[in-house]
C-alpha positions as CSV (number, residue, x, y, z in Angstrom):
1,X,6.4,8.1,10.4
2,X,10.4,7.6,10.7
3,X,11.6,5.0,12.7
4,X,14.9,4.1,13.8
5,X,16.4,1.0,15.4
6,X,20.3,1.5,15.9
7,X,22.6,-1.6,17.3
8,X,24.9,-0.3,19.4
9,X,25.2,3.3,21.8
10,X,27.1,4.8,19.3
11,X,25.1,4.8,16.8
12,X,21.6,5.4,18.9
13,X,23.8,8.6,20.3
14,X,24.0,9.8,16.5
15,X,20.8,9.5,15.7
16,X,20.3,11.8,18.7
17,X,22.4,14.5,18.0
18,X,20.9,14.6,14.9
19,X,17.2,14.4,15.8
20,X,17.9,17.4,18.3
21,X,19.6,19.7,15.8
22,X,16.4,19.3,13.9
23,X,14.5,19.2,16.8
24,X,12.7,16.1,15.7
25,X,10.5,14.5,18.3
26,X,11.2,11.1,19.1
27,X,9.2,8.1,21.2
28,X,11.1,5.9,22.5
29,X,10.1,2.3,22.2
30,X,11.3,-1.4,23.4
31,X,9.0,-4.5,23.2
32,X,5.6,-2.3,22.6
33,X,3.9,-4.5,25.4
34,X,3.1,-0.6,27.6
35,X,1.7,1.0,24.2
36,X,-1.1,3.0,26.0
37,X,0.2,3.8,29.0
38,X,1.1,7.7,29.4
39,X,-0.5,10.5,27.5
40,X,-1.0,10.0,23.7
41,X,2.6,10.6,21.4
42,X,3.4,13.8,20.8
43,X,5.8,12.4,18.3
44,X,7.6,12.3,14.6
45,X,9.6,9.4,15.0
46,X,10.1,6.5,17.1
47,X,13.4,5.2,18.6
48,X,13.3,1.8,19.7
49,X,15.7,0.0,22.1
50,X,14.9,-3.5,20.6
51,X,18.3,-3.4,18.3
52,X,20.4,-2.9,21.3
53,X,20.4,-6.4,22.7
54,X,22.8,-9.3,24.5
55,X,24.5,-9.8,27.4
56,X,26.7,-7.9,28.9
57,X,27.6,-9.4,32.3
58,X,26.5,-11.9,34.3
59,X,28.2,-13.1,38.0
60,X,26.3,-15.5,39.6
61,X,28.3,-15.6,42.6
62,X,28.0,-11.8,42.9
63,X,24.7,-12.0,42.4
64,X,24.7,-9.3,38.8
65,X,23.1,-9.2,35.8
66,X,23.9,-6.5,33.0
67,X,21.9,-6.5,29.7
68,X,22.0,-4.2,26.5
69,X,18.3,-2.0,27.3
70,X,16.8,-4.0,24.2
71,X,17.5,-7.8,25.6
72,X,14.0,-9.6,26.2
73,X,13.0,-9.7,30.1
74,X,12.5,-13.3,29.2
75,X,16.1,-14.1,28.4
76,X,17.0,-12.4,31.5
77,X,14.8,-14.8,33.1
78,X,15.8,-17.9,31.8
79,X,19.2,-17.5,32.5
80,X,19.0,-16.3,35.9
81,X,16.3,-19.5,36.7
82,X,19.5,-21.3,35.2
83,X,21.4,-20.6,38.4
84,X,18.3,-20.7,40.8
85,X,18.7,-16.9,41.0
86,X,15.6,-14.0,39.6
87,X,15.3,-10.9,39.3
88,X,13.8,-10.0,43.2
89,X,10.8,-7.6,42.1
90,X,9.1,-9.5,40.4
91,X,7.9,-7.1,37.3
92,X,4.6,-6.9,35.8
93,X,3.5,-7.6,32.7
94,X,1.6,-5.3,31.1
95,X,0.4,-7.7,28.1
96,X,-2.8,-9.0,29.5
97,X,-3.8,-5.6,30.3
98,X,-3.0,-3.7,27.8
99,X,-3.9,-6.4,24.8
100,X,-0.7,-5.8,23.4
101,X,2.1,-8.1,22.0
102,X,5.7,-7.8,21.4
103,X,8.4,-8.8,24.0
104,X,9.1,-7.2,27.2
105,X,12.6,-5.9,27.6
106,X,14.9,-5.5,29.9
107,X,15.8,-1.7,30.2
108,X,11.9,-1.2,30.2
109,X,12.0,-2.7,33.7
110,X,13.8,-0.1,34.7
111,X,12.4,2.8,32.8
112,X,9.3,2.2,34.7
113,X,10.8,1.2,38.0
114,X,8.9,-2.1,37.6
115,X,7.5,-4.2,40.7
116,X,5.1,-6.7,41.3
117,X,3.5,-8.3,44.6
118,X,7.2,-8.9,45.5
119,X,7.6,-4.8,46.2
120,X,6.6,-5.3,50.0
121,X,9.9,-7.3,50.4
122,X,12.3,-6.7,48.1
123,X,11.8,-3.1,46.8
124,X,10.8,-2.2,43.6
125,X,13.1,-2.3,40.5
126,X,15.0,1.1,41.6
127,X,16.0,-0.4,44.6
128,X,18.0,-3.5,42.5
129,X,19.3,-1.4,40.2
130,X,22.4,-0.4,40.2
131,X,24.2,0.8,37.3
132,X,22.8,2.5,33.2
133,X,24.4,3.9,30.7
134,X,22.0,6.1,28.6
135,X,22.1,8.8,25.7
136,X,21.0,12.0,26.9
137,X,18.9,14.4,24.6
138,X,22.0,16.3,23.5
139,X,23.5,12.9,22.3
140,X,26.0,12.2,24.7
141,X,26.5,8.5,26.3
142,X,26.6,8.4,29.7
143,X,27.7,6.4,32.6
144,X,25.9,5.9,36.1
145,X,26.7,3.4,39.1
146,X,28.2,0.3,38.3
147,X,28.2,-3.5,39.5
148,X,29.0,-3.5,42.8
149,X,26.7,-1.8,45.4
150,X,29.9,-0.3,47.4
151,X,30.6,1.5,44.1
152,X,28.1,4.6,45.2
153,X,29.4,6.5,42.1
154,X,26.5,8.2,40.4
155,X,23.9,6.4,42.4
156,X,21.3,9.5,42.5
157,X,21.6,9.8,38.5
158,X,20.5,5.6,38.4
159,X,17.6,6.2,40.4
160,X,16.5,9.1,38.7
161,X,16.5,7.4,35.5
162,X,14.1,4.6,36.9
163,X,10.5,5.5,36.5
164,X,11.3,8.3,34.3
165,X,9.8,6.6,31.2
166,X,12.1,7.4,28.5
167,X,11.5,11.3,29.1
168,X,15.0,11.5,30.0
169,X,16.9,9.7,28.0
170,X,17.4,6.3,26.0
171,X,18.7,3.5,28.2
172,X,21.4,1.4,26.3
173,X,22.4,-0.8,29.3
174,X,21.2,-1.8,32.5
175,X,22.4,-3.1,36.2
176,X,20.4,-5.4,38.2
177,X,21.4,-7.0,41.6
178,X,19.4,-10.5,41.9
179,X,18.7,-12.7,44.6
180,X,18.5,-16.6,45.2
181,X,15.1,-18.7,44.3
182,X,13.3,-19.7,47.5
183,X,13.1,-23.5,47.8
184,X,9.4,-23.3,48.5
185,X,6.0,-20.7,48.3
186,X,3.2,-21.0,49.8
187,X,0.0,-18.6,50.0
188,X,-2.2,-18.5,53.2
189,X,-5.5,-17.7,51.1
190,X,-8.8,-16.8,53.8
191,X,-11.9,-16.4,52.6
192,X,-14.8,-14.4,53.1
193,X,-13.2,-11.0,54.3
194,X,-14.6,-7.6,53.6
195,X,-12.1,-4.9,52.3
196,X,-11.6,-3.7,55.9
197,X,-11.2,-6.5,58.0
198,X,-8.9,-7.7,55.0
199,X,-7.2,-5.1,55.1
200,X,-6.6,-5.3,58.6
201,X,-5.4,-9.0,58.6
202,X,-2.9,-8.2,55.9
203,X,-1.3,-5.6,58.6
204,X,-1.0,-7.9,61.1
205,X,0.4,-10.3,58.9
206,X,2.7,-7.8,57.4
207,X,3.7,-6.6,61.1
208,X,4.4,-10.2,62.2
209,X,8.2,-11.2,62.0
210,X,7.2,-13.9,59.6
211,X,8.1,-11.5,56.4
212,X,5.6,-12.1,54.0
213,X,6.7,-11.8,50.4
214,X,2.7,-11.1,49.0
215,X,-0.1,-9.9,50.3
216,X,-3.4,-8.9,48.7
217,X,-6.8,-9.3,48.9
218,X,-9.6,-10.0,46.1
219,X,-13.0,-9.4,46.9
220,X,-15.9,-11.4,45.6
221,X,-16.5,-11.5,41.8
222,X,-12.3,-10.5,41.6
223,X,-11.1,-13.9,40.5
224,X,-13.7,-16.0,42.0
225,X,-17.3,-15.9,43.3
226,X,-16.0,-15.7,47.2
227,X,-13.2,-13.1,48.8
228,X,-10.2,-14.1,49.2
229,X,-7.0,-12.4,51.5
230,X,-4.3,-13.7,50.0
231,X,-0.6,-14.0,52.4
232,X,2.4,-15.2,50.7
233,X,5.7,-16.7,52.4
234,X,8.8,-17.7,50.8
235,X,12.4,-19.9,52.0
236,X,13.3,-23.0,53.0
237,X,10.7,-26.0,53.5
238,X,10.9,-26.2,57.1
239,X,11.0,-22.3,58.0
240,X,7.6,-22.4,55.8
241,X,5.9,-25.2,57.9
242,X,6.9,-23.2,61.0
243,X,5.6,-19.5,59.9
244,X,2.6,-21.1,58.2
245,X,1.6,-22.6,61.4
246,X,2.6,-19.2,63.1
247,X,0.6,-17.2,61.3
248,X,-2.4,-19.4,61.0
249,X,-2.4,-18.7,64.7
250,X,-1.6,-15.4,65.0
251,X,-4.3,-14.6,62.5
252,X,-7.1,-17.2,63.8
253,X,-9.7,-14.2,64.4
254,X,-10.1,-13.9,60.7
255,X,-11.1,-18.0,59.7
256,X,-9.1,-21.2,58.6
257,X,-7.0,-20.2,55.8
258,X,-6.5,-22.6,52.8
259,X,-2.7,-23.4,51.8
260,X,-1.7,-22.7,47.9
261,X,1.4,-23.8,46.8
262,X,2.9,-24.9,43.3
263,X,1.2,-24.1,39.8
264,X,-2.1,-22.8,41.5
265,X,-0.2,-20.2,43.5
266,X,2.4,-19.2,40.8
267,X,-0.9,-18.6,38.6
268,X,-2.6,-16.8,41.3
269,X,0.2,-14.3,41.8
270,X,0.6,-14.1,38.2
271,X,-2.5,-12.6,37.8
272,X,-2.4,-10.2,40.8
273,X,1.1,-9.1,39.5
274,X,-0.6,-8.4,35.9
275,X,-3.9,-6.6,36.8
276,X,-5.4,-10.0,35.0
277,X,-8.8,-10.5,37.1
278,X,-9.5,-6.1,35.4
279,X,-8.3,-7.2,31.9
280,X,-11.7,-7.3,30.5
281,X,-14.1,-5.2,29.8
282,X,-11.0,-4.1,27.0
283,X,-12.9,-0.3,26.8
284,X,-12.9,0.3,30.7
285,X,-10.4,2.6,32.3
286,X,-7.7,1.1,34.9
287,X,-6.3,3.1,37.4
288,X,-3.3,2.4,39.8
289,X,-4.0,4.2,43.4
290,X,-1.0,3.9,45.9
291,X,-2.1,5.0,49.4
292,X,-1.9,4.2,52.8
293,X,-3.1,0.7,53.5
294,X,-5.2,1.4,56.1
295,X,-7.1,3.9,54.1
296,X,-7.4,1.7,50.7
297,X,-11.1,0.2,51.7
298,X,-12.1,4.0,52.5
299,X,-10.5,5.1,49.0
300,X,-12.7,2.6,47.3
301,X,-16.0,3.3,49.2
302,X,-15.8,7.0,48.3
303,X,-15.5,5.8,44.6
304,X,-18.2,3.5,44.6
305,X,-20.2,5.9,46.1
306,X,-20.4,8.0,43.1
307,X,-19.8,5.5,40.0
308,X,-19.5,2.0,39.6
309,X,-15.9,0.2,40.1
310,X,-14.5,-3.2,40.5
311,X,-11.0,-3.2,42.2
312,X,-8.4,-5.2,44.3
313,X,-5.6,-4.6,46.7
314,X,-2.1,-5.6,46.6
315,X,1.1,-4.3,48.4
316,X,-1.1,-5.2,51.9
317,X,-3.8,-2.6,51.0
318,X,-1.5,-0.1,49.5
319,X,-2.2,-0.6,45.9
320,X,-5.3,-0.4,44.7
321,X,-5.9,-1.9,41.0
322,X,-8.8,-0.1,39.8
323,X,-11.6,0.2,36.9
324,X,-14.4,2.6,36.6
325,X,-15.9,3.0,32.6
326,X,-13.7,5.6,30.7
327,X,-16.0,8.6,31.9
328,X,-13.0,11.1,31.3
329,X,-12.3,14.1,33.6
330,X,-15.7,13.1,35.8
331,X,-14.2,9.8,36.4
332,X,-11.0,11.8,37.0
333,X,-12.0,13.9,39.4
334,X,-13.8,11.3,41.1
335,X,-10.5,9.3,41.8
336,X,-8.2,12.1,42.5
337,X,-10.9,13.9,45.0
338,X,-11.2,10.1,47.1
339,X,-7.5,9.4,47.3
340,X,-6.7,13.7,48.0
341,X,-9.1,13.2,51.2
342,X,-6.7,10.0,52.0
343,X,-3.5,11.1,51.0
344,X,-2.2,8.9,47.8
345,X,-1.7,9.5,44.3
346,X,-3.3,7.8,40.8
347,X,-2.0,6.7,37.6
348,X,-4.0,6.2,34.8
349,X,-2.8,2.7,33.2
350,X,-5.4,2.5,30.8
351,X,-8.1,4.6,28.8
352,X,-9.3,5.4,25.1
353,X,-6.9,7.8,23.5
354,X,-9.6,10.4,23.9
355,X,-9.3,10.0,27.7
356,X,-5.8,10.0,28.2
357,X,-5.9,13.3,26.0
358,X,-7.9,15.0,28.2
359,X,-6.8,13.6,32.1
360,X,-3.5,13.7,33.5
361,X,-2.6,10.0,33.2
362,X,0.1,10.8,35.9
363,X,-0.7,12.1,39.7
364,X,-0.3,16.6,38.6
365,X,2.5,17.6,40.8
366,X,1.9,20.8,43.4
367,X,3.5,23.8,40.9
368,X,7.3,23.7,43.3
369,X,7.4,20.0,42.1
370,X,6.4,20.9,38.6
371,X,9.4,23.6,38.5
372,X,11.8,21.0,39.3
373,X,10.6,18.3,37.1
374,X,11.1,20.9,34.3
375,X,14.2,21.8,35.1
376,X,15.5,17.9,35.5
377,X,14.0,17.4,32.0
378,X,15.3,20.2,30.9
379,X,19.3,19.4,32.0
380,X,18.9,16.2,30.5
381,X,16.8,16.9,27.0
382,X,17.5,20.9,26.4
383,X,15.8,20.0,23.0
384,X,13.0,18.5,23.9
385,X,13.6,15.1,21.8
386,X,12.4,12.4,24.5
387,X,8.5,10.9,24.5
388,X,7.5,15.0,24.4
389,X,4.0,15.1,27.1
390,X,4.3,11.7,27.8
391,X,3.8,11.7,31.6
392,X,2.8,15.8,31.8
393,X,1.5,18.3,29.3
394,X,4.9,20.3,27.8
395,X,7.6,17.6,29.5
């Protein structure tokens, strides 16, 4: 298979232009560490961002970070924890999970509109980015937003391009907004909850004006032997005493609450960010189920009612990390049919080749929906160059 690595826009916009007059198919690549998320390649050739690297921009008294799409997430990281500033939606990595290696880079984070636990609070990455420049499918470099947020320019175009995972065009730079690091976390950790009274702490916790930053909840055998509903609070040390103390009594029905802070809780939401505790078995499938939080412990009981499943919730109940054995479209159909009685959709993280084949890894879109997401892929990639089928069968 051909493989190309160009160093700079003009050059990856060449190498376009040319793979479209020959209507070569390409997949388009950064650090690896997603390999087998999506529908299997449909491909000839692979692209890959990792060439494309360096920084292009950083203000720290702005609060902006720009990056070449190739730049590890890692330098990013460093150099904003240089400053006291991060990146404020905390993005997952997908290396435990997946059993892959490589680096994580920084335009992936934004090709998969990245977020983590942080999501309740600060958004997810589409909501901090705000500029790209990308090569479209006709091998033309383009421009979008830029690195103030009063600069509304082209807005629309940078949030269509997160979460479109490389169907739509190679990103060659990227625009993040950051925030400050919080002087102190700490995690009010309960135990012994079932999903649904859990669940229901977390939304009284969550409707509190304490502003949590993290909230999840893992039952037994997820991560320890006991349940554990897990509420996160970030700032300054005294403002943590107070809410601490506000929510312990505010949330008193539900038990005395154990206080993580330090290592243990940056561990702890590590692993919740990562899908770690539903790493292992390597051969089961992982689904991601988004749906209302309230209805997440009624999702999973309509699951579990058919096959066996092990699962936690995240994003107060919204987010349900998932795994069920790799039983194809019955284990399918069985997700989809629980979360369509709920209202929700269901991405299919991880499965045998075979699996993803067969299944729509991503949530199939009513028919309108479908028409439009042609038509988008089509404006941007007449050809048909970019990760062809990757997130539906023929876009």
């Amino acid at each position: 298979m051909r493989s190309y690595e160009p160093h700079d826009e003009a050059e990856a916009a060449a190498i376009v232009r040319e793979a479209a007059g020959r209507a070569e198919r390409l997949r388009l690549i950064g650090g690896g560490t997603k390999a087998g998320i999506g529908r299997p390649a449909q491909d000839e050739a692979t692209l890959s961002a990792r060439g494309l690297s360096g920084l292009t921009l950083y203000e720290p008294a702005e609060m902006v970070v720009s990056a070449r799409a190739g730049t590890p997430l890692s330098e990013i990281q460093s150099l904003l924890a240089e400053r006291g500033q991060m990146l404020p939606f905390e993005p997952v990595d997908h290396r435990r999970l997946m059993g892959t290696a490589g680096e994580p880079t920084f335009g992936a984070v934004a090709a998969v509109n990245n977020a983590g636990p942080r999501r309740i609070n600060a958004g997810a990455a589409r909501d901090s980015l705000i500029g790209v420049r990308f090569v479209n499918g006709r091998g033309e470099a383009i421009k979008s937003g830029g690195r103030v947020m009063k600069n509304v320019t082209g807005l629309d175009l940078v949030k269509l391009m997160a979460g479109s995972w490389g169907t739509l065009g190679l990103l060659t730079e990227v625009t993040f907004k950051v925030l400050p690091v919080q002087e102190r976390v700490a995690t009010l950790a309960f135990p012994g909850l079932d999903d649904a009274r859990a669940v229901e702490a977390l939304s009284a916790g969550l409707g509190s004006p304490f502003e949590l930053t993290g909230a999840a909840h893992l039952p037994a055998g997820i991560g320890g032997p006991e349940a554990r509903t897990l509420m996160r609070v970030e700032g300054f040390s005294d403002s943590i005493d107070y809410r601490l103390g506000e929510l312990r009594r505010l949330l008193r029905r539900y038990g005395e609450p154990e206080i993580v802070e330090g290592e243990a809780g940056a561990a702890l939401w590590a692993d919740i960010r990562d899908a770690a505790p539903l790493a292992e078995p390597r051969e089961a499938a992982i689904w991601r189920l988004s749906t209302a939080p309230t209805r997440g412990p009624t999702v999973t009981a309509a699951i579990t009612a058919e096959r066996e499943a092990r699962w936690y919730y995240d994003w107060g109940g919204g987010l349900i990390w998932l795994t069920t054995d790799a039983a194809g479209d019955a284990g399918a159909a069985t997700v989809r049919a629980a979360l369509r009685a709920q209202g929700g959709h269901a991405t299919l993280v991880r499965a045998p080749d075979a699996v993803r084949a067969a299944v729509p890894v991503f949530e199939p879109l009513p028919e309108p929906l479908m028409r439009v997401t042609a038509g988008i892929k089509a404006a941007h990639d007449p050809a048909g160059v970019f990760n062809p089928g990757r997130m539906y069968a023929g876009i």
